[in-house]
N, C-alpha and C positions, 0 to 999 in steps of 0.2 A: 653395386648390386651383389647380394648374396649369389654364391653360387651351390648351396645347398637350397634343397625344397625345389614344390613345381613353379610351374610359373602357371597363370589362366590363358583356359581355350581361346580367348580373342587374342592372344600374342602368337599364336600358331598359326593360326590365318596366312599372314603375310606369308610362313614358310609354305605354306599348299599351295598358296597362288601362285609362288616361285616354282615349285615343281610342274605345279599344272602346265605353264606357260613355257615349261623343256621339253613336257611333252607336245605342245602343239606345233612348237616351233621346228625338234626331234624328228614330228610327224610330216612337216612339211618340208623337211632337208631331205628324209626317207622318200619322200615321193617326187621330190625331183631328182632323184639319184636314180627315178624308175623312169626318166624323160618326163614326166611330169612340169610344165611350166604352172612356179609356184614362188614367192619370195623366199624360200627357204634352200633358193639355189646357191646362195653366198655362205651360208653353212653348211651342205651338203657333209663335207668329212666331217662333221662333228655330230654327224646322226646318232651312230652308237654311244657315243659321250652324254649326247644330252637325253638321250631315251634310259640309260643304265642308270650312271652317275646324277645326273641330274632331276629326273624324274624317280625312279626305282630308289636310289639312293637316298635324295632326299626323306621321302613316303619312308621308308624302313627306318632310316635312322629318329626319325619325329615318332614314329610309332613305339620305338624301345626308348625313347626319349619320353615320353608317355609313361611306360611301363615303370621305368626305373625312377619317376619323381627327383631328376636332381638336375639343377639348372643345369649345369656345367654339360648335361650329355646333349642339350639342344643346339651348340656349338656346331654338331655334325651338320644336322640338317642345315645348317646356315653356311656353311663353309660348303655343303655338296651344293646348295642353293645357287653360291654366290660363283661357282665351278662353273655351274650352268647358264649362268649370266655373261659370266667374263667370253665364253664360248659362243654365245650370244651377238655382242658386242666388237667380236674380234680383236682381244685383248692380247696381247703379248705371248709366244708362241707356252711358257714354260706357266705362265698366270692358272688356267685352267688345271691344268693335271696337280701341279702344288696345292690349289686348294681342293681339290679330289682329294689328293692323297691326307690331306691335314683333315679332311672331313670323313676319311673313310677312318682313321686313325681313331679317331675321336669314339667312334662306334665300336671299334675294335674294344676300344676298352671299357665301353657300357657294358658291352658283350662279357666283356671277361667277370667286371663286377657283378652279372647277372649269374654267370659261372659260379662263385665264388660262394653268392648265396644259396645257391639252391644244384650242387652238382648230381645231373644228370646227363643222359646221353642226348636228349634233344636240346639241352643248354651250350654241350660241347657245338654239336653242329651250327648254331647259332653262334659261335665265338670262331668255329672253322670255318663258316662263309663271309662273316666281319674279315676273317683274315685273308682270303680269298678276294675280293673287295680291295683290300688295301695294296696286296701284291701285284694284281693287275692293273689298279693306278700308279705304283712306282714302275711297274714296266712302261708304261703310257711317259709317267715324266720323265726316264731313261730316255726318250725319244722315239721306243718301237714303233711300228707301225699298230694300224689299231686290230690289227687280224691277230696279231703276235698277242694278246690283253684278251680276246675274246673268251677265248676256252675261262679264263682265271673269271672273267666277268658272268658266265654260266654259272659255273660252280658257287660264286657269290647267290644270285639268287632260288638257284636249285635248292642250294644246301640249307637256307632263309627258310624258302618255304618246307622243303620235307622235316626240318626243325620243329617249325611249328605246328605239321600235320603230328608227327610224333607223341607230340606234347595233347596233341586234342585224342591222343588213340589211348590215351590214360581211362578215357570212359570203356575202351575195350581193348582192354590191355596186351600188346605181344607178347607171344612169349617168348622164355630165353633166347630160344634158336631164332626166333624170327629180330628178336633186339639184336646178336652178335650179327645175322647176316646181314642188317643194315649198315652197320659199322664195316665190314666187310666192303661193302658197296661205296661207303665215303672214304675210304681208303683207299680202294680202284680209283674212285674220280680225282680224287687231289694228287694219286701218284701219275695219274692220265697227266694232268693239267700242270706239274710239274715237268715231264719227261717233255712234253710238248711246245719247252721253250728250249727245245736241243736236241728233237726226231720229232718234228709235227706231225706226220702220217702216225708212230704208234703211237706217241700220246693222245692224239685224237680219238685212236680206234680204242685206247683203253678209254675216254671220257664215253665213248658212242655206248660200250657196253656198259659202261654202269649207268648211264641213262638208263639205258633201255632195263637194266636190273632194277633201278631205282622207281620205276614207271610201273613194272610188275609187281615189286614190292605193295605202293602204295594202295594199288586195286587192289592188291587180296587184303591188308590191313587195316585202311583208313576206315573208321565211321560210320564215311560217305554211304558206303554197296549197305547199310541198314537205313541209313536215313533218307535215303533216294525215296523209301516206299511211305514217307508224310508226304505232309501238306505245303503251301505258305513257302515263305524263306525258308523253311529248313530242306525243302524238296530241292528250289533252287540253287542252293548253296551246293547241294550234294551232285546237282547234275553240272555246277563248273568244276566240280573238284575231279569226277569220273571223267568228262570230256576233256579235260586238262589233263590228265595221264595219258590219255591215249595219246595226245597229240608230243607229250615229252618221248613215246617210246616210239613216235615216227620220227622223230629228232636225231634218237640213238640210233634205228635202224636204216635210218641215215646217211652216219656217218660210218657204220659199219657196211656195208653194201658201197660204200663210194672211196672204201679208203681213208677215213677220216674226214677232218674237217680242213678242204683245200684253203688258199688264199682268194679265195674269192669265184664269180661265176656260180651257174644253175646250183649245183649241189649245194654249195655253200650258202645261197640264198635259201635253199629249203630245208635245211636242216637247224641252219640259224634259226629264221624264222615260225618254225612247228615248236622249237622250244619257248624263244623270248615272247613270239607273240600268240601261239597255241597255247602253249601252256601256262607263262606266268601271267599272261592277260585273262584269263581263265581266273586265276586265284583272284582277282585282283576283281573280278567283276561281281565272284563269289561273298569275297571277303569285307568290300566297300561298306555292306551293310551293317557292317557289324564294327569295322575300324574308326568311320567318321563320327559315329557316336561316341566312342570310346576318346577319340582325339579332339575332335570341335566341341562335346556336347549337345551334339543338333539329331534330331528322331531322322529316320531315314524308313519311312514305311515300306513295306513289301508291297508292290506290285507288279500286276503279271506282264507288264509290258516291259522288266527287266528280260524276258524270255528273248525280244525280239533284238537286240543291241550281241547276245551271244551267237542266235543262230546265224546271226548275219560273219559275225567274225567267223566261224568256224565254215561257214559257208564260202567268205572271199579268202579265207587260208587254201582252204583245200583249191580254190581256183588257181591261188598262186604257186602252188605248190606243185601241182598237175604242170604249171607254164613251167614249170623248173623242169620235172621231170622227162615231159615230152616236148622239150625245147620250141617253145610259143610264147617271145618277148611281149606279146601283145596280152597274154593273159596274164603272165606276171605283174602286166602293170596293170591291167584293169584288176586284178586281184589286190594288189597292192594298194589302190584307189578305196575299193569296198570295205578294207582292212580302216584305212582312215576315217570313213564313215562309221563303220562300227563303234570304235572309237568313241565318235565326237557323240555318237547316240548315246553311249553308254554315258560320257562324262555329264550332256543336257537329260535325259533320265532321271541320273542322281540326283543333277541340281533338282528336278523339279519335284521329286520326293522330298528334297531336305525343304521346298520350299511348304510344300502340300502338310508335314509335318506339323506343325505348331496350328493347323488353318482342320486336320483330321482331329484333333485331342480337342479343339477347341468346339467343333460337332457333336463330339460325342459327349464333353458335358453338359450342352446346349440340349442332347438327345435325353440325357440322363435325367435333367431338371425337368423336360415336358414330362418323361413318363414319371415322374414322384411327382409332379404339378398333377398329371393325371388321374394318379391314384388318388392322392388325397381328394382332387375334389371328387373322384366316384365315390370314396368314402364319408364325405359328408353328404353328399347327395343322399345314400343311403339311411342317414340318421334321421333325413328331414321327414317330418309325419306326412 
């Protein structure tokens, strides 16, 4: 097989279904780690692995794999895929993290060849969260524990997505000083997440504040705060992008107010979770409509019952987040519960948009042909004496 050129949307497939099935499995290790009785108690320590690496992981590296048309970068998603399976499966303790890191690798360097074309600042931060990604899977096959990975695994999808918000703020452009103080700001978080594998309290508190910078950042920059006032998908889009900010700088403020990001307990479940699933589940509910097209070739229509799949997530965050704060294990977990629902809404939603797609286009030629069947015959009706 050539390793130049794309490959077609049905050979992708198989990679999404792999991700998807990290995330449900992921979801179901997360909630029995909340007392939850769930099969997904035999992988519990592999929640974050297979929520990050294996779901997040995957979805990004097939998505710049996408982008950049060349067999050789779809390697990532398969080796993050096959990461998440081996984890799955309860494979050999060093199997998982090795093809982590050879799948995060792999992306590092689509990243870089995406760099190479087109050098700007939101490409750098794309090839500085690829590398991000990769460091926090060599600490993982090092043998750290998985708290020691966390901060590195943030900064991977933080730095993804405010990349690519960067890169959509080209329709309204920053200016100088607001591009260097971004740069300013990924600087703080990677020298945070650095420092933080040899003083965890101040690397923390340095990663809490550039959250919270990077969170302030976005709201006064992104798009979003103009396109919030349409219609349609483009209203939605803009109200996960605004709600997913807030929820990344309650992340920061977080870990700033608690000391950083401890090893584990209340705080550290709410601070983790106001970013990985406040915020980048946010982009991700935002972005779906616009990525599966791009990735499967399948229509993915707007409708308004995406509304209910978000408020619901930001509704059982804020439960569990509250159970953190004001120490109520009972809400954490029924939070934690709502959270997985959300979820599963969000993921059945989509399917049934992608299904309702081809069955909506297929109506409205069906609508098209009665009204010009219509016309013409009032048009001849008209001619008759």
């Amino acid at each position: 097989m050539k390793l130049a050129g794309d490959i077609r949307a049905p050979w992708r497939v198989p990679l999404l279904l792999l991700a998807f099935a990290s995330l449900f499995v992921g979801m179901s290790a997360g909630l029995a780690r909340l007392g939850w009785l769930l099969p997904g108690a035999g992988v519990a320590a592999m929640h974050g692995p297979l929520m990050v690496s294996g779901f997040f992981g995957t979805v990004i590296s097939l998505e710049r794999a996408v982008a950049l048309r060349e067999r050789w970068a779809y390697t990532a998603p398969l080796l993050s895929s096959l990461a998440a399976l081996a984890s799955i499966v309860a494979a050999p303790v060093a199997v998982a993290p090795s093809l982590a890191t050879a799948g995060s690798a792999v992306m590092l360097a689509a990243s870089a060849v995406v760099y190479r074309r087109q050098r700007e600042l939101f490409t750098l931060a794309l090839v500085l969260g690829a590398a991000s990604w990769t460091v926090g899977n060599l600490v993982w096959l090092a043998g750290q524990p998985i708290y020691a990975v966390v901060p590195w695994w943030i900064a991977f999808l933080v730095l993804t997505i405010a990349g690519e918000r960067l890169e959509l703020s080209r329709l309204l452009p920053p200016s100088p000083g607001a591009k260097r103080l971004f740069a300013v700001l990924i600087a703080v978080l990677l020298g945070g997440v650095m420092v933080s594998l040899f003083t965890r309290p101040a690397g923390t508190i340095a990663l809490g504040a550039a959250l919270t910078g990077l969170a302030l950042w976005l709201m006064r920059q992104d798009v979003a705060r103009r396109t919030i006032k349409a219609n349609g998908l483009t209203r939605f889009i803009a109200v996960c992008l605004l709600s997913g900010y807030v929820w990344l700088a309650v992340s920061g403020a977080s870990m700033l107010l608690s000391g950083g990001l401890g090893f584990g307990g209340a705080a550290y479940d709410a601070a983790l979770h106001a970013v990985l699933l406040g915020f980048v589940f946010s982009m991700v509910f935002g972005h779906a409509p616009i990525i599966l097209p791009a990735v499967l070739r399948v229509a993915v229509p707007y409708a308004s019952y995406f509304y209910a799949p978000l408020a619901l997530l930001h509704a059982s965050l804020f439960i569990r987040v509250a159970g953190d704060w004001i120490g109520l294990p009972d809400w954490r977990a029924w939070g934690g519960a709502l959270n997985g629902l959300a979820l599963l809404a969000f993921v059945l939603g989509t399917i049934g948009a992608v299904i309702r797609g081809p069955l909506t286009r297929a109506s409205s030629v069906r609508d098209r042909r009665i009204t010009i069947g219509s016309r013409e015959h009032a048009a001849l009706s008209e001619k008759q004496p």
